[in-house]
N, C-alpha and C positions, 0 to 999 in steps of 0.2 A: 449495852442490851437494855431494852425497854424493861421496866419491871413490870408481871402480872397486877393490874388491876383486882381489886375486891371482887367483883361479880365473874370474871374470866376463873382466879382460883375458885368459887362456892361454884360455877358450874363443872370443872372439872373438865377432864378430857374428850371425855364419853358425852357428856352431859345427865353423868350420873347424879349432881349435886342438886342442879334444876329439876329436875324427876322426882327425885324422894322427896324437896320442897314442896315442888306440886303434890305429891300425896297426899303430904302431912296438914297441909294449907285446905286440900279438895275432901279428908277427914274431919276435921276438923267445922269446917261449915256446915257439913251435912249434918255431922254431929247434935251441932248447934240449932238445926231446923228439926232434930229427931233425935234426943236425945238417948234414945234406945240404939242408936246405929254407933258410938261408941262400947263395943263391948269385944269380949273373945273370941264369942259364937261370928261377930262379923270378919274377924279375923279370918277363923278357922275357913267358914262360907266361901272368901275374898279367895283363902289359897286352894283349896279343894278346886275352886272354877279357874284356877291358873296352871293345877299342875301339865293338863294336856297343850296350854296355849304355849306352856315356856320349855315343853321337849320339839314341838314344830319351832317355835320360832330362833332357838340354837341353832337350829340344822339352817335357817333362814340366815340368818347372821353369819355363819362360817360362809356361805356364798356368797353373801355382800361384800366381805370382809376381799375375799379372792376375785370381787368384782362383777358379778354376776346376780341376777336376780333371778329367783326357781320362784312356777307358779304350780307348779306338778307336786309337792308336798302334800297337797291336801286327797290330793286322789291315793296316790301311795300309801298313806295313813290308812282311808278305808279299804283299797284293794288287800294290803297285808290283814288287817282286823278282820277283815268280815271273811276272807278266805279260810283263817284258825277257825271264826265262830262257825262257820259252815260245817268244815271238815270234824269238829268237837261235837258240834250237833248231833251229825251224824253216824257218830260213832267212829271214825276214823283216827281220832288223836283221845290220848286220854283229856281228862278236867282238870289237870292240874295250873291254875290259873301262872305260875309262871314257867312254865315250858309253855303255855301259849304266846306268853311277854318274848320270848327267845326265840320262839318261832317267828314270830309275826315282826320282831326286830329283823331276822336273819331276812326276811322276806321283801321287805325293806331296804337294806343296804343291798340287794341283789337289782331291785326297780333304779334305785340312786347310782347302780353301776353302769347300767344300762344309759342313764343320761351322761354322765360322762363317756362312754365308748364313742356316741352320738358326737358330745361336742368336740372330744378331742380330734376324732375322724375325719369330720367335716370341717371341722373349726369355726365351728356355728356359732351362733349368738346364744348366751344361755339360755334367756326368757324366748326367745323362738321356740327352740327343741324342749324345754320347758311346758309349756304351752301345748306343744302337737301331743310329746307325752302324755299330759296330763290329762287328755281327750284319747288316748289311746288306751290310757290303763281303764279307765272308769269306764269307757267303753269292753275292752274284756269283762271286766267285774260282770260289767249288766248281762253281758253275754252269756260267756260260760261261765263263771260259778254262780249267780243268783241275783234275784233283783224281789227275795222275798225275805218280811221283817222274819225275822230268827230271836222270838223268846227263852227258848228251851236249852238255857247255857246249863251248865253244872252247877251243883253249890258252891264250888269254891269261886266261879264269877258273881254267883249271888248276894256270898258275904264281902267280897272284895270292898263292897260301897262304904261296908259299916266294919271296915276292920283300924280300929283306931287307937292310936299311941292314948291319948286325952280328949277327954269326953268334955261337954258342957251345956249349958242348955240355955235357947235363946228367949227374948220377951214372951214367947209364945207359946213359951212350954217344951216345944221340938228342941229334939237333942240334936248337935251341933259339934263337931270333933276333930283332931288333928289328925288326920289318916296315917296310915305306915306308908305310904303313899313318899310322905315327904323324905324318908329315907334316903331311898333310892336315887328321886328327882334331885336332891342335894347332893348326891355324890354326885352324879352326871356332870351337873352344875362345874363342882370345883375340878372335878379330872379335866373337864375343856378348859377351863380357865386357867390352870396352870400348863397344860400341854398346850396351849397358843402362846404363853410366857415365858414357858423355860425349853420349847422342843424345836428341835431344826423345822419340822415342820409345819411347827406354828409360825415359827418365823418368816419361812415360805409363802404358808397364807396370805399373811399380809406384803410381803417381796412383789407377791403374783400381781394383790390388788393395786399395790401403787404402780407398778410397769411389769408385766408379763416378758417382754426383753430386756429387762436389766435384772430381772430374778433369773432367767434363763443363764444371761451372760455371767451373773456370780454364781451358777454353779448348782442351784437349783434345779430337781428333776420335777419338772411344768408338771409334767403329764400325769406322775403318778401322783404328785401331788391331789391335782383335781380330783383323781381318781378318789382319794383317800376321804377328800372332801365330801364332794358327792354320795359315798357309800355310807357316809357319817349320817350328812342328814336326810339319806334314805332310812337309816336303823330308826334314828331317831323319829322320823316320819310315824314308822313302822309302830313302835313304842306308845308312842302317841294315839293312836287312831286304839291300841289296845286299851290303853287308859281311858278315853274312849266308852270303850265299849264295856269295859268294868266296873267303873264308875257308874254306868243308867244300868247294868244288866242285860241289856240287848243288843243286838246286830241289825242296824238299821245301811242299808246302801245306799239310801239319799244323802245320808249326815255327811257333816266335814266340809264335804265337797263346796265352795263358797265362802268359806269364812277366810279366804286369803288377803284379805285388806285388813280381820282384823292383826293377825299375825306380820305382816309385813311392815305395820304401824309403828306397833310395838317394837319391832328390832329397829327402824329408824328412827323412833320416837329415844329411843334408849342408844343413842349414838352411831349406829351403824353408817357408814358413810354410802351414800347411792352411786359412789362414783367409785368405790372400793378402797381399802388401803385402810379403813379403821372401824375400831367395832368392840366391844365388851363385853362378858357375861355378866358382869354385877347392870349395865347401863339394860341391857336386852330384858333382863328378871325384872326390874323399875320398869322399864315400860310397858311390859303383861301386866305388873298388878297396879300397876297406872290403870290399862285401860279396865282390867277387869272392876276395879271400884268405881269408875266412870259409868257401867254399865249395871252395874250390883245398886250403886249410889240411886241411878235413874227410878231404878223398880223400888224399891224402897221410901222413894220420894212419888210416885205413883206415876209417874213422867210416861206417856205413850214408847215401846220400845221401836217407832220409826226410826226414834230421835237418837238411837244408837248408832245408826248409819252417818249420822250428820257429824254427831262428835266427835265420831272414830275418823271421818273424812277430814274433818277439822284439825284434829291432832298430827293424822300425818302431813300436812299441808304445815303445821309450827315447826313437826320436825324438820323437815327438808330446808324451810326457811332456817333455822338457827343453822344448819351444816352452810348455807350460802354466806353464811356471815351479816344478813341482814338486818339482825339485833346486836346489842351489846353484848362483845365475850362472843358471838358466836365463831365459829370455823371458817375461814376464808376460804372461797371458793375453789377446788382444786383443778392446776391446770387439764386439761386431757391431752395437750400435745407435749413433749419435753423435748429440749434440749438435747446433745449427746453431751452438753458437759453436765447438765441437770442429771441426766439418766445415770454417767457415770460415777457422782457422787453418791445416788440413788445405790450402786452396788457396792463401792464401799462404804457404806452405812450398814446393810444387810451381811459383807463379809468382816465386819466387826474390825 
């Protein structure tokens, strides 16, 4: 057996290792051009503008992972958000900013059910039914509940912005803090990350995304799986779109809706394979605050924010390359046809 090369190990499986270098490497010179841009307060800024990007792009990842590519998260996000902030506005739910989090989660994984009943039914293509969804939801939204900006939340979404573990304050005076934010977002975090590594049906996950009939044939339930899947990063969706809307204090129905390239960057940028069958939470976390300091870095350096489109296009274009194997260390290309002897060792791999 070949031995790992040096750069195959420092990139890691994920390509979690070339990620955090690039951080540290893309820190590091801005630093050096602005000496003010190493500090806490950048820190704190950096994760404050990743916690909503890295509960979407989980629920993004666990579909890639199972093979599939969702472009309907972003609607879902505000469809559940802006429905709580309607319904609180108007009197109908209390202000308790986390039973609107529970709400608008449940509201969520109820949208992400709905795409899976779709694809299982039909046995569609995800990013199809993805896709019609995603013009289907935000189409209701505009419809029937509203398509008017909503200021008038409660205090406890007013404080939610400035409710903080650690305070600090940046060149400029403005205070700058580690939200209670990060709590929660961390726990999310590590419960996915270990229930895709130690749970049957994480291991399914990825069974699905490498062969959908050799996960079936070992023994695996497809269906509910997906189901489980999908319900996941509809919560997550859900969650998000609340963070959202806690974070600025308002309910806007335009927002979210569009920023699916940056999100889907990020989880490929952070290993997720396009073709399914591999994917990480520590790789997926690295490539949101990959790209959020790419974009944080830009404004800071006074850079026109067109050029955000360009970087972010650019990044997902290295990642997909390194998955093809076209750098050193990267991932070999993976087949899409197999074998039945390929497949069958494919299931006993997966039945241990």
């Amino acid at each position: 057996m070949k031995a790992p090369n040096a750069l195959t190990c420092m990139r890691g499986r994920n390509n979690e290792g070339i990620v955090a270098l690039t951080i540290v490497i893309l820190a590091l010179a801005v630093g050096t051009l602005n000496p003010g841009f190493l500090s806490l307060a950048t820190v704190f800024n950096i994760l404050r503008n990743s916690y909503e990007t890295i509960l979407f792009a989980l629920g993004v990842m666990l579909i890639l992972i199972m093979g599939g590519i969702d472009v309907s998260f972003d609607a879902i996000g505000i469809f559940a958000a802006y429905s709580i902030a309607a319904l609180t506005a108007g009197g109908h739910l209390p202000g308790n900013i986390w039973l609107m989090f529970a709400i608008s989660t449940l509201i969520g994984a109820g949208l992400g059910a709905v795409n899976a009943l779709i694809v299982s039914l039909g046995n569609l293509s995800v990013l199809i039914v993805t896709l019609a969804t995603r013009g289907i939801f935000f189409g209701l939204l505009l419809t029937f509940i509203g398509s008017n900006f909503i200021n008038d939340l409660p205090d406890s979404v007013q404080s939610f912005s400035v409710d903080y573990l650690v305070r600090t304050h940046t060149a400029t005076g403005e205070i700058a803090g580690l939200q209670m934010l990060v709590v929660p977002v961390a726990i999310v975090c590590v419960l996915i990350a270990l229930g895709l590594r130690f749970t049957v049906i994480g291991r399914g996950i990825y069974a699905i995304g490498g062969s959908e009939e050799a996960a079936r044939r070992a023994g695996f339930s497809v269906g509910l799986i997906k189901t489980i899947v999908f319900s996941c990063a509809g919560a997550l969706a859900g969650a998000a779109g609340m963070v959202h809307v806690g974070l600025l204090g308002y309910a806007n129905p335009q927002d979210i809706v569009g920023h699916e390239l940056i999100v889907i960057a990020a989880v490929v940028l952070g290993g997720a394979s396009i073709f399914g069958g591999r994917g990480s939470v520590a790789g997926t976390v690295l490539g949101v605050i990959l790209i959020e300091l790419i974009q944080y870095s830009l404004i800071i350096l006074g850079v026109q924010s067109s050029w955000d489109h360009v970087a972010i296009g650019a990044l997902l274009f290295v990642g997909i390359v390194l998955q093809l194997g076209y750098f050193p260390g990267g991932a070999a290309k993976p087949h899409i046809k197999r074998s039945k002897r390929a497949e069958s060792a494919h299931e006993q791999d997966f039945i241990g």
